[in-house]
C-alpha positions in Angstrom: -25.2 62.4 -78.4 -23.6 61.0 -75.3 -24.1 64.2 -73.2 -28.1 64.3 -74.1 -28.7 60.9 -73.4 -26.8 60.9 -69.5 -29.1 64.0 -69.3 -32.1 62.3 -70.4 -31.1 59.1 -67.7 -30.7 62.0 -64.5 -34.2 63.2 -65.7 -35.9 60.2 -65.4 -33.9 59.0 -61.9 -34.4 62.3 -60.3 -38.8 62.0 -61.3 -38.6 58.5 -60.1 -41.2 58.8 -56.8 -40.2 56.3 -54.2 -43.1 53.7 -54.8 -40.8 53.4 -58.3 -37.6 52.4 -56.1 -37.5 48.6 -55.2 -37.0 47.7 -51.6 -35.9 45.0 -49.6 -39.1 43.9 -47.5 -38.5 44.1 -43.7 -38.2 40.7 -42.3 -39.8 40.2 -38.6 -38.2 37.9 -36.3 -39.2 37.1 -32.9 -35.7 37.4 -30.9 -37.5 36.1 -27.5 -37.4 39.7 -25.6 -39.8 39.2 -23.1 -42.4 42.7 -23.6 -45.1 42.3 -21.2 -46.0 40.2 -18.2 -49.6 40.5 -17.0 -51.8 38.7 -14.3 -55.5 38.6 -14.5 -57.9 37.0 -11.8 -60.0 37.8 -8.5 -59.4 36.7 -4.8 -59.5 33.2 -5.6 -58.1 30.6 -8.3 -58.0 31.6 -11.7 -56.5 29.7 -14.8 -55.7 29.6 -18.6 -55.0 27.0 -20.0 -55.1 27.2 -23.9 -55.0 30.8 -26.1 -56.2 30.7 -30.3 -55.1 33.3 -32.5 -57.9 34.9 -33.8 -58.7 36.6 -37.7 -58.4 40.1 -36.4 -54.3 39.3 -35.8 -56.0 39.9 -31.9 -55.8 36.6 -29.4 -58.8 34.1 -27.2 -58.1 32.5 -23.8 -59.5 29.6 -22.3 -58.8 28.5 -18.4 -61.1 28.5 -15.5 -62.0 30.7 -12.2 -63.0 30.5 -8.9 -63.4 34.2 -8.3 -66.4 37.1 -8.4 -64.3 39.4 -7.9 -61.6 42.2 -9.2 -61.5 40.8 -13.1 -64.1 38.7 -13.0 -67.4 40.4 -13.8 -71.2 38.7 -13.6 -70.7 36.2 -11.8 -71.8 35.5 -8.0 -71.1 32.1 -6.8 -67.3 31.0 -6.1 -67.2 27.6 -7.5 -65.3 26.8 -10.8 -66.8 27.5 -13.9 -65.6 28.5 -17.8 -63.6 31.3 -18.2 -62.8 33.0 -21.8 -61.0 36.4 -22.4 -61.0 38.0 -26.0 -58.0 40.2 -27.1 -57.1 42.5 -30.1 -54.4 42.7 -31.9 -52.9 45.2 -29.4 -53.7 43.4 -26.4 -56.8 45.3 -25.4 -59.2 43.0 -23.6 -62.2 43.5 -25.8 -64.8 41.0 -24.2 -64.7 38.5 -20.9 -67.4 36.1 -20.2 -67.5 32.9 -17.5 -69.8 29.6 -18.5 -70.6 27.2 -15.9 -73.2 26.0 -13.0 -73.1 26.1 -9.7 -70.3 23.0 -9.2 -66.6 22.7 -10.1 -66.5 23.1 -14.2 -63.1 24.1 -15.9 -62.3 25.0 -19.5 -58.8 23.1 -20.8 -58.8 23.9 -24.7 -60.4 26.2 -27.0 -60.4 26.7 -30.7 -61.7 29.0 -33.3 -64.3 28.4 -35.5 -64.9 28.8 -39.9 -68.0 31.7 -38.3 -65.6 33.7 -36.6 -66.9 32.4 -32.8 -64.9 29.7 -30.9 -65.2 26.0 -29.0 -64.8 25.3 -25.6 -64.2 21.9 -24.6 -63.4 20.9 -21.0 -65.6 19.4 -18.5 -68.5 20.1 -15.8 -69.6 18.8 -12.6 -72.8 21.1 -12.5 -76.3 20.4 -13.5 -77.9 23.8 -13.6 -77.6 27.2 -15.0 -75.4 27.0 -18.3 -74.9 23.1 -18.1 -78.1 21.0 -19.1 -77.3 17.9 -18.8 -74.9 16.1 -16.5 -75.2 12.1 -15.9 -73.0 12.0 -12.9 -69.6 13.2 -11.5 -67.8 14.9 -14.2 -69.0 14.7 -18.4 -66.8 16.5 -21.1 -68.5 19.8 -22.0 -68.5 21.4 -24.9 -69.7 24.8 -25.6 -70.0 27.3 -29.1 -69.7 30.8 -28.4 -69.9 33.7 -31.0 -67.7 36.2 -31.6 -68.4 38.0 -29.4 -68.8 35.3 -26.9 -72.6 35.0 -26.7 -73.2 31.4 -26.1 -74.9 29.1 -29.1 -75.3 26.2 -28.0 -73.5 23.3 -25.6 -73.0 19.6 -25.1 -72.6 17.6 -22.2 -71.0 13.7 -22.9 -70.6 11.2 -20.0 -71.7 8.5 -17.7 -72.2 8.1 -14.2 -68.0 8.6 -13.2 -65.2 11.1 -13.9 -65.7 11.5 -17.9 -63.2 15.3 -18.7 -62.6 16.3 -22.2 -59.2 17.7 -22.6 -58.3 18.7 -26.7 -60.3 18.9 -29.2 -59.8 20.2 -33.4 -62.2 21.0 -36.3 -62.5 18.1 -38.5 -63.0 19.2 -42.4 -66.5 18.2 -42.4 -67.0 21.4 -40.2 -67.8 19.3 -37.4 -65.3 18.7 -34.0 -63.2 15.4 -32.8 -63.2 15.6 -28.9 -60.3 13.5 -26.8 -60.5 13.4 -23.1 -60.9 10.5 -20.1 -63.6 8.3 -20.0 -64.1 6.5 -16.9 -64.6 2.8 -18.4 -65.5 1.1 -15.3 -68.0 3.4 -14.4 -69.6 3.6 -17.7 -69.5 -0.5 -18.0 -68.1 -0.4 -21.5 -70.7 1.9 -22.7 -69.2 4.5 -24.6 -68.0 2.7 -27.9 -70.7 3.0 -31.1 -69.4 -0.4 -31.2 -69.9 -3.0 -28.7 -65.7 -3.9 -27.4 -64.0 -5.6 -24.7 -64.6 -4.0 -21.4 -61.3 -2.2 -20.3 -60.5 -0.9 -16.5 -59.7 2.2 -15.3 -59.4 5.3 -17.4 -59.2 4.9 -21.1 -58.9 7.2 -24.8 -62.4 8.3 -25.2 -62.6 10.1 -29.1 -65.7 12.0 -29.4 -67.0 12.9 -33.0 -69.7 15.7 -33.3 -71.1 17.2 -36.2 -70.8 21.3 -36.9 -74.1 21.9 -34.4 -73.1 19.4 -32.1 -74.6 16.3 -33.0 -73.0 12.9 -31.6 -71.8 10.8 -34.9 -69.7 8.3 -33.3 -67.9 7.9 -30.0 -65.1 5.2 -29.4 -62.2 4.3 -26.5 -58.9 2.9 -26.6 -56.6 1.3 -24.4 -56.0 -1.2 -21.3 -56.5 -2.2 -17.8 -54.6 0.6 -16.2 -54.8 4.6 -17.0 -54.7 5.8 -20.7 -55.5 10.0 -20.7 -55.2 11.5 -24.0 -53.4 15.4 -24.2 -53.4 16.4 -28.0 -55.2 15.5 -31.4 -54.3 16.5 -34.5 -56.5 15.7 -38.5 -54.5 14.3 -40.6 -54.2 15.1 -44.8 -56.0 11.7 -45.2 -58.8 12.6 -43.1 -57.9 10.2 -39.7 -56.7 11.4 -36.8 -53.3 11.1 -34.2 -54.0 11.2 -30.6 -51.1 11.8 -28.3 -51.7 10.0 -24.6 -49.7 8.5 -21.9 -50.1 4.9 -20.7 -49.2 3.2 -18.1 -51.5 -0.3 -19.8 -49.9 -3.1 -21.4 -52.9 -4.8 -22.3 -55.8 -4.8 -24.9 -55.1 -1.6 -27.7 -51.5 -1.5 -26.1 -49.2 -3.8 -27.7 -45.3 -2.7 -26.6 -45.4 -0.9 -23.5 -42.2 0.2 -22.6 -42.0 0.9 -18.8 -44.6 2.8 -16.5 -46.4 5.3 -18.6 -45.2 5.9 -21.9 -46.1 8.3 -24.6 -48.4 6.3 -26.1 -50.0 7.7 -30.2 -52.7 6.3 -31.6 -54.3 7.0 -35.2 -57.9 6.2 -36.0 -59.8 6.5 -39.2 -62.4 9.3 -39.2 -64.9 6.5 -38.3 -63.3 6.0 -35.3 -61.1 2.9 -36.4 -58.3 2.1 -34.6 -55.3 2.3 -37.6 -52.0 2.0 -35.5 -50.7 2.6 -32.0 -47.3 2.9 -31.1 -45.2 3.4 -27.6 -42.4 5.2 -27.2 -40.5 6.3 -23.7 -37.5 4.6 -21.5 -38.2 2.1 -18.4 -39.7 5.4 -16.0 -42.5 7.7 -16.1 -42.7 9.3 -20.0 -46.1 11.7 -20.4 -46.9 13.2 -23.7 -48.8 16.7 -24.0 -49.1 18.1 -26.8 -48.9 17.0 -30.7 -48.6 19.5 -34.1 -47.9 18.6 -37.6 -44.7 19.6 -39.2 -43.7 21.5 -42.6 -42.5 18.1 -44.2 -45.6 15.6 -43.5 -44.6 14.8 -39.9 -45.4 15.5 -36.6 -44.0 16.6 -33.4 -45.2 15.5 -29.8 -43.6 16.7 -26.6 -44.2 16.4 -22.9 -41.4 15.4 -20.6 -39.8 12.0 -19.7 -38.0 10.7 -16.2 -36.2 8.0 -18.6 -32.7 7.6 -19.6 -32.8 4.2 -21.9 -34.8 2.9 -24.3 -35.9 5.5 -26.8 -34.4 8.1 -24.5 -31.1 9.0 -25.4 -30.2 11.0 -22.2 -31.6 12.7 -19.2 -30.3 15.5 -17.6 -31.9 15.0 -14.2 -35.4 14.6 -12.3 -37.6 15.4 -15.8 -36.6 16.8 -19.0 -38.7 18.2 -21.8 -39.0 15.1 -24.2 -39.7 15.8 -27.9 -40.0 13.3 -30.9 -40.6 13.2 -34.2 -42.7 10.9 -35.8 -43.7 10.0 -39.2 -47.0 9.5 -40.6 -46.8 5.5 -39.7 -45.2 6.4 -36.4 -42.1 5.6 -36.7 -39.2 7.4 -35.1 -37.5 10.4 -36.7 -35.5 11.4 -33.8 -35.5 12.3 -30.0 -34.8 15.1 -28.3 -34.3 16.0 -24.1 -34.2 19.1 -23.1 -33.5 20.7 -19.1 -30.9 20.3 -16.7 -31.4 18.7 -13.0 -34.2 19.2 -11.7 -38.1 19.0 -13.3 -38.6 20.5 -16.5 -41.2 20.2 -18.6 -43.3 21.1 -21.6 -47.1 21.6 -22.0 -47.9 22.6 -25.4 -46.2 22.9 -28.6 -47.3 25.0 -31.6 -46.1 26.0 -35.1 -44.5 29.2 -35.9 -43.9 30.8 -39.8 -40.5 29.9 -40.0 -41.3 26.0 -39.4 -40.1 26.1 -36.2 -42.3 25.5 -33.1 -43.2 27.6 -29.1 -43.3 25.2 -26.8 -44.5 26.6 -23.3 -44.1 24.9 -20.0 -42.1 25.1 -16.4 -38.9 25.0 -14.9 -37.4 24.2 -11.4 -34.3 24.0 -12.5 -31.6 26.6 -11.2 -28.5 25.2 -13.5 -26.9 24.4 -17.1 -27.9 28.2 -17.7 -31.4 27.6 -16.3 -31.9 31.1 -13.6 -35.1 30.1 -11.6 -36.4 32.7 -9.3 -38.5 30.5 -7.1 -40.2 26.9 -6.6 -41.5 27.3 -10.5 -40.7 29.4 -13.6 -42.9 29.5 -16.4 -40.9 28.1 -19.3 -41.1 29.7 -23.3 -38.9 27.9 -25.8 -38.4 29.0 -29.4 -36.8 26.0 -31.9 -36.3 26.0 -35.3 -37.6 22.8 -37.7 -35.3 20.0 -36.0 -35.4 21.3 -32.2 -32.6 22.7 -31.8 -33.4 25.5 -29.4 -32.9 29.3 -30.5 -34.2 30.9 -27.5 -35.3 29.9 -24.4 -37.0 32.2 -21.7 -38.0 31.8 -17.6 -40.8 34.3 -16.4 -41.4 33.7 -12.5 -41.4 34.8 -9.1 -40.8 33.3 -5.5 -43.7 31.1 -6.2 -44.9 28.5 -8.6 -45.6 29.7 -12.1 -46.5 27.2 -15.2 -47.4 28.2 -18.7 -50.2 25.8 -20.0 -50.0 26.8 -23.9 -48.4 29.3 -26.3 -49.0 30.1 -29.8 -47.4 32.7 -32.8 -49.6 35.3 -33.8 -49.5 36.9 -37.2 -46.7 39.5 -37.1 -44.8 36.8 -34.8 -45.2 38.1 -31.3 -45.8 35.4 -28.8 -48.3 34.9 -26.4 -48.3 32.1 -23.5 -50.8 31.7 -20.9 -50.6 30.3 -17.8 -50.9 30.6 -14.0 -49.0 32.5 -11.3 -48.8 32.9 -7.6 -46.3 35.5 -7.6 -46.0 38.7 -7.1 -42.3 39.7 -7.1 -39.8 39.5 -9.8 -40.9 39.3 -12.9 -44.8 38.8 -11.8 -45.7 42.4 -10.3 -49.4 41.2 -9.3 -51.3 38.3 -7.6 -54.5 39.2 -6.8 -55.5 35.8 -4.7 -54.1 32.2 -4.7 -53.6 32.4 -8.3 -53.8 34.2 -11.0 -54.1 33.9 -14.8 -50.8 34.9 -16.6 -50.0 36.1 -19.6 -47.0 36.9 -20.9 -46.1 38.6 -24.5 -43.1 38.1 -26.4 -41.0 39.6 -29.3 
């Protein structure tokens, strides 16, 4: 009985097909092995600034150029306008398109969209062409593209000053919060749905637009001095955390700590001011970019010149500063990162392990930094409580800076930038400088 039954049991293991054999699913992990290095651009000045992942596992740029030439197609004048490159999934460039008039216009931040298509915020000088409306010196611009980058319609928001939009985010209403620079004294305190005290300088200026680009409310936030705001994030209650600098110690700021501070505000989703908080050391602190994290929190970096207060060390010049905040904004913790000369970071977003890419530059040529010239794009990998697991520097003899990064789905990384290299790691510049991407796995 023993001997059939051992023979029925090979039977049925030697018919097994290998679908019936469990596996162990292969787990991908980004070890930071630099793949592919490209530059993109004409003759002139060419720019990205902020890359999407897209639904097709592909990639979007935004950034500006200044060229007709070599990569730039259709367009004829050599002033700055809109510049947006679509990529698949293996890097093929599948569409490029340029928005703009005849002045100085320049995409900073771009985001996809529930149809498929894509925002462009940044802001425009021109008055002709692709821009409709402009009411003096620079307004934020926002434009919706398609898919395939066909325009739909665009925006332009501003008075008679400097008025540029720098982030913006879908709000859950399908509609858009815009964040940018709104030059209060020009504008003589018009700009709030509200009537408020009239600040100074520069202040906060959130923009709220419905999902065809409607105005619902517009409000600004800050003091007497310079308040520019570099990130914006919704929140699960439906407000939203702005991450600026400030150098104001006045009207919406209440505990300025020394020169320009990160300074986070939250407002309600009617534009409310709900808290503000200031965090940085007695020198120059400047916030860039904010995320959420996997426990309720968030994360804002940017780099600080501080080495007291709520900066626990500096290694030299300017380190990459990143804290962690809860959803009152209180202080989790405080990180510095760099070693003695300017380091700093530009954009921070999540990856699928709860870690974070944050992207920026490097000067620095010690404490295991190897710079190759005045300026080394900067890629950092760190897991949930910064604590860095890779770090990489992509340059040449000249200046190179990464703007943003971002994980796509099978957890290569992509980081944009510019470059005026053409040695080293950079084998191309085509003019002054070029658009860089580099590709990461």
């Amino acid at each position: 009985m023993k001997n059939i039954c051992y023979l029925i049991l090979l039977f049925f293991l030697y018919n097994c097909s290998k679908e019936d054999i469990p596996t162990t699913p292969t787990v991908i992990k980004n070890t930071g092995e630099i793949n592919n290095v490209q530059t993109f651009g004409g003759s002139k000045n060419d720019v990205l600034n902020s890359i999407v992942k897209t639904i097709d596992g592909g990639y979007a740029v935004l950034g500006y150029t200044q060229s007709n030439d070599f990569d730039i197609q259709n367009k004829t004048n050599e002033s700055f306008d809109f510049w947006v490159m679509k990529f698949s999934a293996d890097d093929e460039l599948l569409w490029n398109k340029t928005f703009g008039g005849s002045d100085d216009d320049r995409g900073i931040d771009i985001i996809a969209t529930n149809d498929g298509g894509f925002a462009l915020l940044g802001y425009a000088n021109s008055f002709d062409l692709d821009v409709t409306q402009n009411a003096g010196s620079q307004d934020f611009w926002i434009l919706k593209i398609s898919v395939n980058g066909d325009l739909i319609w665009q925006k332009s928001f501003g008075y008679s000053g400097s008025d540029k939009g720098f982030s913006l985010t879908n709000t859950k209403d399908n509609g858009y919060l815009l964040t940018g620079v709104l030059d209060v004294s020009a504008s003589g305190g018009e700009g709030n749905s509200k009537s408020a005290q009239r600040h100074a300088g520069g202040d906060v200026w959130a923009i709220k637009l419905s999902s065809n680009g409607n105005l619902e409310w517009s409000k600004y936030f800050g003091g007497s001095f310079t308040d520019s705001p570099f990130g914006v994030i919704e929140t699960p209650d439906n407000s939203f955390i702005i991450a600026a600098s400030s150098d104001s110690e006045d009207f919406n700021i209440s505990n300025n700590k020394g020169t320009y501070d990160f300074w986070i505000l939250k407002i309600s989703n009617n534009g409310d001011l709900i808290w503000e908080k200031s965090f940085g050391g007695s020198e120059i602190d400047e916030p860039r970019a904010i995320t959420n994290t996997n426990d309720g929190n968030f994360i804002v970096v940017g780099d600080t010149r501080s080495s007291d207060t709520d900066v626990s060390k500096n290694q030299g010049a300017a380190d990459l500063w990143m804290i962690k905040i809860d959803s009152q904004g209180t202080l989790i913790w405080e990180k510095t990162i760099g070693a003695t000369s300017f380091d700093v970071a530009r954009s921070i977003s999540n990856t699928q392990d709860n870690g974070f890419v944050i992207s920026g530059s490097s000067r620095s040529s010690d404490a295991g930094f190897t710079n190759q010239g005045q300026n080394d794009a900067w890629v950092l990998k760190v897991d949930s409580e910064g604590e860095i697991e890779w770090q990489k520097l992509v340059g040449g003899s000249e200046i190179d800076f990464l703007y943003d990064a971002v994980e796509l789905n099978n957890k290569t990384i992509i980081a944009v930038g510019e470059s005026g290299s053409s040695n080293a790691d950079i084998t191309e510049n085509k003019g002054f400088s070029d658009a860089l991407i580099i590709k990461i796995k």
